[in-house]
C-alpha positions in Angstrom: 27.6 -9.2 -11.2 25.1 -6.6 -12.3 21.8 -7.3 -14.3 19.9 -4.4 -15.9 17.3 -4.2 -18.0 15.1 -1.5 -19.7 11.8 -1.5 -20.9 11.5 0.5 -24.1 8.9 3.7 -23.1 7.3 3.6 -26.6 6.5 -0.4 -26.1 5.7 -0.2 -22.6 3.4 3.1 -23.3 1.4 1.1 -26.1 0.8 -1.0 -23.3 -1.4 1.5 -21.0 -5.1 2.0 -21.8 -4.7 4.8 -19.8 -2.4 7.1 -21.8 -3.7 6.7 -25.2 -3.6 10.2 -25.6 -1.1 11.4 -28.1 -0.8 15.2 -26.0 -0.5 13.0 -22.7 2.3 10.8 -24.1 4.3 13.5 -25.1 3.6 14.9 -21.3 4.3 11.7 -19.5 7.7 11.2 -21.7 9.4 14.8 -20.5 7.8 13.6 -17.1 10.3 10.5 -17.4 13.5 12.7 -18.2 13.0 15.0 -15.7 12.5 12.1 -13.1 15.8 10.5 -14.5 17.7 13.5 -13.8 17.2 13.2 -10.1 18.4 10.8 -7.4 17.9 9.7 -3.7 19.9 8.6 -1.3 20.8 4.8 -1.2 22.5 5.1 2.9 21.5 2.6 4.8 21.6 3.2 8.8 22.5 -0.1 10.4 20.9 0.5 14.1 23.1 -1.3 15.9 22.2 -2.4 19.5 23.9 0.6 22.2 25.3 -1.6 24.5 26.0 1.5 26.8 21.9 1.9 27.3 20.6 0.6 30.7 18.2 -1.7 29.7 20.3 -3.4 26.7 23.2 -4.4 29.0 23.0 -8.1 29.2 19.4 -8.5 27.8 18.3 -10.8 24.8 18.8 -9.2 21.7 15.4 -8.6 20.4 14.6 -9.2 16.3 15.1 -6.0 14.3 11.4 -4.5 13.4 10.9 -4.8 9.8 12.2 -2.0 7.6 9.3 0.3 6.2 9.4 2.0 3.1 10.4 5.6 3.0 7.9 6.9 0.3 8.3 11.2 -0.8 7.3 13.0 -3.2 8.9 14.1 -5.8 8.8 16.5 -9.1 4.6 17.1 -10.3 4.3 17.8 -14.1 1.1 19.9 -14.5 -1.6 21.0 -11.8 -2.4 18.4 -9.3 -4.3 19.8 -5.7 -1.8 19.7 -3.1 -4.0 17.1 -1.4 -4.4 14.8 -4.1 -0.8 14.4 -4.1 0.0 12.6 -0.5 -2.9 9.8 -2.0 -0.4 9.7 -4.9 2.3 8.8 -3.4 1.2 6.5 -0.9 -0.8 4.9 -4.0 2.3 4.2 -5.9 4.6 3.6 -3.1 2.2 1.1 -2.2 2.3 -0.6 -6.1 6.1 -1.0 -5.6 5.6 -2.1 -2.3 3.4 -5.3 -3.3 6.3 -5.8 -5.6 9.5 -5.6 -3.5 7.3 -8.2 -1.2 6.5 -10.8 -4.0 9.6 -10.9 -5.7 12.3 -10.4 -3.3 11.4 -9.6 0.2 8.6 -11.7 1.2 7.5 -15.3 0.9 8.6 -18.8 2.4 12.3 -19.5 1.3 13.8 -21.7 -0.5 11.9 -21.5 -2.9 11.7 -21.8 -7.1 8.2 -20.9 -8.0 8.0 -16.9 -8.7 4.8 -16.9 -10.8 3.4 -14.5 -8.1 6.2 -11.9 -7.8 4.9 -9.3 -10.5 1.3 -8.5 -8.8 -0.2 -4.8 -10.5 1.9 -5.5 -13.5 0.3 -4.8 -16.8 -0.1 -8.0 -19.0 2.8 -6.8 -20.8 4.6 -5.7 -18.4 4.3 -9.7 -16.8 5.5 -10.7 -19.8 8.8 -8.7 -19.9 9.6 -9.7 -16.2 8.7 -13.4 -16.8 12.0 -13.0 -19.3 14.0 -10.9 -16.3 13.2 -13.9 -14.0 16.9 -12.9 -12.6 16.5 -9.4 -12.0 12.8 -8.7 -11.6 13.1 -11.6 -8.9 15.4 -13.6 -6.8 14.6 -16.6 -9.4 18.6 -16.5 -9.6 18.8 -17.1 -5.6 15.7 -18.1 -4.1 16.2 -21.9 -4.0 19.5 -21.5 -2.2 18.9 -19.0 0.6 16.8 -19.4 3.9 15.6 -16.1 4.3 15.8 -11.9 3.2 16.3 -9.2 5.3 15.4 -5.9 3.9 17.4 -3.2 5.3 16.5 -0.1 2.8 12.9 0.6 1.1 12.8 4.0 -0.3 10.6 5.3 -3.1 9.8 8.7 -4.5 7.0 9.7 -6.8 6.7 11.8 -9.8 3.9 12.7 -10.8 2.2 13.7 -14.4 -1.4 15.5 -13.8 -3.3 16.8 -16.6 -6.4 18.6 -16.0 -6.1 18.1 -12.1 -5.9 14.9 -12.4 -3.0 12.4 -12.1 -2.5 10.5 -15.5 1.1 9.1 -15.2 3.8 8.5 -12.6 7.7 7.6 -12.1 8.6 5.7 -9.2 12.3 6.2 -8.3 13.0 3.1 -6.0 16.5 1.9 -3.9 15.9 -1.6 -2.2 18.5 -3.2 -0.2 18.5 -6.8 1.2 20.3 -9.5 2.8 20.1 -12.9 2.5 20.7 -16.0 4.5 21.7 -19.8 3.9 23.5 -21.3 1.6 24.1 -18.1 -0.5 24.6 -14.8 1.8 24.4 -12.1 -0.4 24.1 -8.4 0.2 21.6 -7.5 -3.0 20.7 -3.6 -4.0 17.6 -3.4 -6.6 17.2 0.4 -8.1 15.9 1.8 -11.0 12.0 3.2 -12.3 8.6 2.3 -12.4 6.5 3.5 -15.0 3.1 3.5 -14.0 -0.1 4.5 -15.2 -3.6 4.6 -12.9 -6.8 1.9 -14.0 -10.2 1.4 -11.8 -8.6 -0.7 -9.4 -4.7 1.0 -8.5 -1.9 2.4 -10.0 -0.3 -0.6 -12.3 3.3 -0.9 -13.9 3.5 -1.1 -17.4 7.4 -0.4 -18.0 10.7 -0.6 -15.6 14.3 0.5 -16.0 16.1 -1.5 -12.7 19.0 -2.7 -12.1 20.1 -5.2 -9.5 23.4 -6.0 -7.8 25.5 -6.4 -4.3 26.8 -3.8 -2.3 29.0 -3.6 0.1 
């Protein structure tokens, strides 16, 4: 079974403080077409242990090290400094990052409660993924699995600048997982973040994702 779900630009864009501006909407919204017509690669390497290697023969297998994001940039609409754009990125990789951790990735499992999993969410945007408990979570899964493994984090960044300055982004995401226990699922999340920047971070204010297993 896949769930997707699609928050509307125009609601999600009345949302943000930030891009009041009629000239920046119109901007950020060809920003979010161009982002859509590009995609990253959703392989997954599995690392296997090379028994043939020295030191592996007859050792303890060791715990695999947690997966790390992969975060790139991607397309910049307007003039933005070439150094202002690695901040950027990390920025927003690290917004989706606080994410994948909260609602699927991280935490004690089982578990039922995921009134935490939407942190640097706009108030709407909370609001929409309460509703998406199922997707924007593992709310479907969480009280009958043991534990996630993340085996794929990769995000890339497009940018909006006006003036020099960042006013928008698109964060083009692929997240795979397994899970453990009584339901052993192998779970892809992907889609886009909208995001906009405040005083205090880059925050989400609108997503398009879908979640699903692969094989």
């Amino acid at each position: 079974m896949r769930l997707t779900r699609r928050t509307p630009p125009s609601r999600a864009v009345r949302r943000s403080h930030a891009l009041a501006e009629a000239g920046v909407l119109l901007v950020l919204a060809l920003a979010v077409t161009l982002a859509a017509c590009s995609g990253d690669s959703s392989d997954r390497s599995a690392g296997p242990d090379d028994p043939s290697t020295s030191e592996g023969a007859g050792a303890t297998d060791a715990p695999a090290p947690p997966v790390e994001t992969e975060a790139a940039m991607g397309r910049v609409t307007g003039q933005l400094p070439q150094e202002k754009r690695s901040k950027v990125r990390d920025q927003v990789a690290h917004a989706v990052d606080a994410w994948f951790d909260a609602a699927y990735v991280g935490g004690d499992y089982p578990r039922d409660d995921f009134a935490d999993a939407w942190p640097g969410f706009t108030t709407g945007a909370q609001a929409e993924a309460q509703g998406d408990k199922a997707l924007m979570s593992n709310q479907d899964i969480g009280a009958d699995i043991a534990g996630v493994e993340a085996t794929a984090r990769k995000v890339t960044v497009d940018v909006l600048a006006v003036k020099g300055k960042p006013s928008g982004a698109t964060a083009r995401f692929v997240l795979k997982f397994r899970t453990v226990g009584d339901v052993q699922r192998k779970v892809e999340v992907r889609g886009r973040l909208f995001l906009t920047p405040e005083a205090d971070g880059w925050h989400i204010f609108g997503y398009d994702v879908t979640k699903g297993r692969w094989a």
